[in-house]
C-alpha positions, 0 to 999 in steps of 0.5 A: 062412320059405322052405318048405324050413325048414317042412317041416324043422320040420314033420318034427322035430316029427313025429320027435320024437313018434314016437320019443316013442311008441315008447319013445325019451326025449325026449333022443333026440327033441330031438337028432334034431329038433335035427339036422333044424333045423340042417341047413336053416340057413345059417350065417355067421361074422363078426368079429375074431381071436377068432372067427377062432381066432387062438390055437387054432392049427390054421389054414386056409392059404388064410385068409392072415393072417385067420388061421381056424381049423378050432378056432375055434368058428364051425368048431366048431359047424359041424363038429357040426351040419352047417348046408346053408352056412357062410361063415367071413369072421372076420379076424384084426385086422378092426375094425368098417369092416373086417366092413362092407367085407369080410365082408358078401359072403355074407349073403343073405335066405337067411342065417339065423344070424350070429355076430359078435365086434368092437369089441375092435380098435377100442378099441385092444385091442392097444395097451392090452395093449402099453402095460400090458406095456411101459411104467409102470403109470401108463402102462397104467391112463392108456391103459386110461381113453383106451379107455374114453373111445373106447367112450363116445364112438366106439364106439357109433355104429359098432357101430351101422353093423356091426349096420345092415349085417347086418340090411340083408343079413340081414334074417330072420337070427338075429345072436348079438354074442360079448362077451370073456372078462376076461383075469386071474384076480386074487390068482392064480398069476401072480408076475411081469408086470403089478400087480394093480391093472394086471391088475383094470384091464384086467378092468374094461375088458374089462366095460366094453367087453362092457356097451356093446357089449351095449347096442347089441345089444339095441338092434338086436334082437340076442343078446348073448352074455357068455362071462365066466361060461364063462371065470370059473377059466380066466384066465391066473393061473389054474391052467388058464388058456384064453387065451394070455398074452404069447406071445414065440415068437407074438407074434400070439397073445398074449391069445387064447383058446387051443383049449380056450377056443374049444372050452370058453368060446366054443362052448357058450356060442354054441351056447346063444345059437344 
């Protein structure tokens, strides 16, 4: 641990009891103590479209087609907790060569925390989608089993490159792995589109791919963080959904969370994790 964190932690606890002794609760205390601790974390985002922001609106014009948003949660946690550096490398379509090859650069000794959301992308996330909402619902389920054959056999071995990769630049960081939400909420408000057997399909998927990626996680010593139970009654179907459905006027957006499932899905259930 660099000295400048020891000071850091020695001072919050200091912090944190004199305000104990003074009267102030213990609230008041652990938010100071927490604001000390984040101010000498050196913060990096990683990953794909859902923790760039894509669909959150609100994007960076020097992040190009990556798409980063100030409403994504990486901007957001680090908006509220000031850490001493944020590198926000998170790129829309990015898939797991993609995080190794170009968003690696600022991880250091120094990096303490890293957040990561990939492997939807490899999967054939978009396809999946574009199949289920184009073509026949034998079509969709029959893509929906190829996905889960590519995380079964694939998929693991290169997460495994990414989680190997971060360790080797960041070997004393923290790594919290972001799941996906499931996109349906079942027998809901929906009329038109996919079939219910459609939509429950593209759910379990969704699980299926959040358990291996899960597993991989642990297995490198990493937190993986399921952000389903924050999305759970916020589905599209549901009466006040957090992700874009087919978004014909942005194509690009369709699918993603939308700035309240940044701000209200993703950021507190990082936050925990964090």
């Amino acid at each position: 641990m660099k000295l400048s964190r020891i000071a850091a932690f020695s001072s919050s606890l200091l912090l944190a009891a004199a305000l104990a002794l003074t009267g102030a609760g213990a609230a008041q205390a652990a938010q100071q103590a927490e604001s000390l601790d984040a101010a000498s974390i050196n913060y990096a985002a990683l990953g794909d479209s859902y923790s760039s922001g894509v669909g959150a609106g609100s994007y960076d014009s020097g992040s190009g087609s990556c798409k980063r948003s100030t409403r994504a949660y990486p901007a957001l946690w680090a908006a509220s907790h000031s850490p001493s550096s944020f590198a926000f490398t998170a790129c829309s379509g990015a898939r797991t060569g993609d995080v190794t090859a170009g968003q690696l650069g600022p991880l250091s000794s120094s990096t303490d925390l890293v957040s990561l959301t990939v492997g939807g992308n490899d999967a054939g996330f978009a396809d999946v989608m574009t199949t289920c909402v184009l073509q026949s619902e034998s079509a969709c389920l029959a893509r929906i089993e190829e996905a889960k054959r590519y995380v079964d056999s694939t998929l693991p071995g290169k997460l495994d490159s990414v989680y190997s990769a971060i360790r080797a630049k960041a070997p004393s960081a923290r790594v919290v792995v972001l799941g996906y939400p499931r996109f349906y909420k079942l027998n809901g408000s929906c009329t038109a589109g996919l079939t219910e057997k459609e939509r429950a399909a593209i759910n379990g998927a969704a699980d299926y791919l959040n358990a291996a990626t899960a597993k991989r996680a642990a297995d490198h010593g990493y937190t993986f963080a399921e952000v389903t139970p924050a999305f759970t009654g916020h589905e599209i179907c549901s009466s006040s959904p957090w992700l874009h459905s087919v978004k014909w006027t942005n194509i690009g957006e369709s699918y993603h969370p939308t700035a309240a499932g940044q701000s209200g899905g993703y950021l507190p259930v990082f936050n925990s994790a964090a």
